[in-house]
Every structure is written in C-alpha cells, then in structure tokens.
Phi, psi and omega in degrees: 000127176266119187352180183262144179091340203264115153302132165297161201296308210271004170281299208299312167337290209285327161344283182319309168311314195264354178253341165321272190265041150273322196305299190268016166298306205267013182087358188239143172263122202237124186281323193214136183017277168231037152324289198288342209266335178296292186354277165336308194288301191302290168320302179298356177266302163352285182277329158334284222269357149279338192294313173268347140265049165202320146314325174291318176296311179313325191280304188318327206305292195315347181292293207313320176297299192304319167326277188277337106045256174321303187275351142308289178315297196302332155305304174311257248298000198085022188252152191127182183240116130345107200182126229247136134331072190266105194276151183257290206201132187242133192260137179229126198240125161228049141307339176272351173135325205203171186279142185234110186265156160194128178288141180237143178187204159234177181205129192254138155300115150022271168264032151087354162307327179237150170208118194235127183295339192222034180299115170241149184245164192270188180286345188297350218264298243122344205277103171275322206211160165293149183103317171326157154247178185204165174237127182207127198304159114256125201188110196083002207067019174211173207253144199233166153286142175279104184101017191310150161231043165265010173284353188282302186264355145307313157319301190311301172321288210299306202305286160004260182328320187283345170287301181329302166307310183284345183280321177311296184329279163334321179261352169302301186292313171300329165331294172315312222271356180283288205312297214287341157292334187288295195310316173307338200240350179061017163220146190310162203219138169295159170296152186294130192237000000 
C-alpha cells in the first residue's frame, strides 16, 4: 500500500506528461526543474538585445532624417537668409573611419542682422583655406550650400528609420494580438515567432 499523498508510477507519469505540454504550450520544452526557466530567460535576454540593437539605431536614424532633412531640402531650394562664411580654422576628427573634416568660422547675413561668431561648415561648401569666403544659406540653424543635396541623404536616413520603426510596430501589434488570442482561448501563448 502506498502513503497517503504518493501517486502511483503511471499517475505520476501522466502528471509529468501533462505539465510537459502546458510547458509546450508557452513555447519552451521543459526537462527538469528550472531548465526551462534558463530557457525562458535566455531567449527573452535574446530578443532584449535585437530589440535595442536594432530599435534604437531605427529611432536614431528617423530623428537625424526628420531633423536635419527640412532645413537642408529648403537650402536647395534657395530658402534660408543669405549670408557670406569667413573660415578661421579647420578642425579634423578620424574617429570615424576616415578624416571628417569641417570649417570654423563666422557668417554675417547679408543684410547684416544675423551674426554668429562660431559657425561651423562641412567640406562641401567651397572652403580651401582660412580667409576664404562662402556664400551661404542659414537654415535650421546650420549652414548649406544654395541647390545643396544633402537633403537626400537625410531623407534615406529619416525613410530607413522610419521602415525600422514600422517593423517594430507591426511585430509588436502581432505579438499583442498572439497573447490576447492565447487568453481568449485559455491556454497560454507562445512568444511571436
């Protein structure tokens, strides 16, 4: 005769059986005590780090397009105040793969209202030497070339991001709408896969 409380072996079996596949229900097959739970763990630390390397570079890309973008396109077009470049000194960073060069200087307006003493431009303007002048757009608060296309690779940047973002959207809402069928349905739902 077996204790009070004690399962018989082929009781205990179907136990086992039956927590098996609630366990493979929720997507992890779990052999022994807190096996699945590393399991578990393990995956969801997984999708943490795509979730932040690949959302995050996405918010960046769409800020830096929606920013910089606008005051750029509108320099092509010839819209910004008007205003001559006088380079001081030119500073070069090659932390970046390659020397990234950009000229310092002031730029008075045209008509003589704005005036910013520490004004800096990238190499595209024209700018060889200190003493140089440029003729230059202010827009956004930085300074373009007049027909410039550097709105181009901002826009690519900001569109980029913004597909990066609409994907997140999409598997987030497929994610939701998985859980909330598993509830609906009284067994737990798996992670999206």
């Amino acid at each position: 005769m077996l204790p009070a409380g004690r399962l018989r072996p082929a009781e205990e079996a179907g136990a086992a059986a039956a927590t098996a596949l609630r366990y493979r229900r929720l997507g992890t097959v779990v052999r022994r005590g807190e096996a699945g739970m590393r399991n578990a763990l393990r995956r969801t630390g997984a999708a943490a780090a795509v979730l932040l390397f690949t959302l995050l570079p996405s918010g960046i890309a769409f800020g830096l397009g929606v920013t910089e973008a606008p005051p750029a396109f509108a320099a092509s077009r010839g819209q910004g105040t008007p205003g001559t470049f006088t380079a001081v000194r030119q500073e070069c960073d090659s932390t970046r793969g390659g020397p990234v060069c950009e000229w310092h200087g002031t730029f008075t307006s045209a008509d003589g209202t704005v005036r910013i003493a520490d004004a800096a431009v990238g190499a595209d303007t024209g700018v060889e030497a200190a003493g140089d002048r440029a003729e230059l757009l202010l827009n956004g608060g930085r300074l373009h070339r007049e027909g410039t296309g550097e709105w181009r690779t901002w826009a690519f940047w900001g569109v980029l991001g913004a597909a990066g973002l609409a994907a997140h959207a999409a598997l987030a809402v497929r994610w939701t709408l998985r859980r909330m069928r598993g509830r609906r349905s009284g067994a737990p739902a798996g992670p999206a896969r």
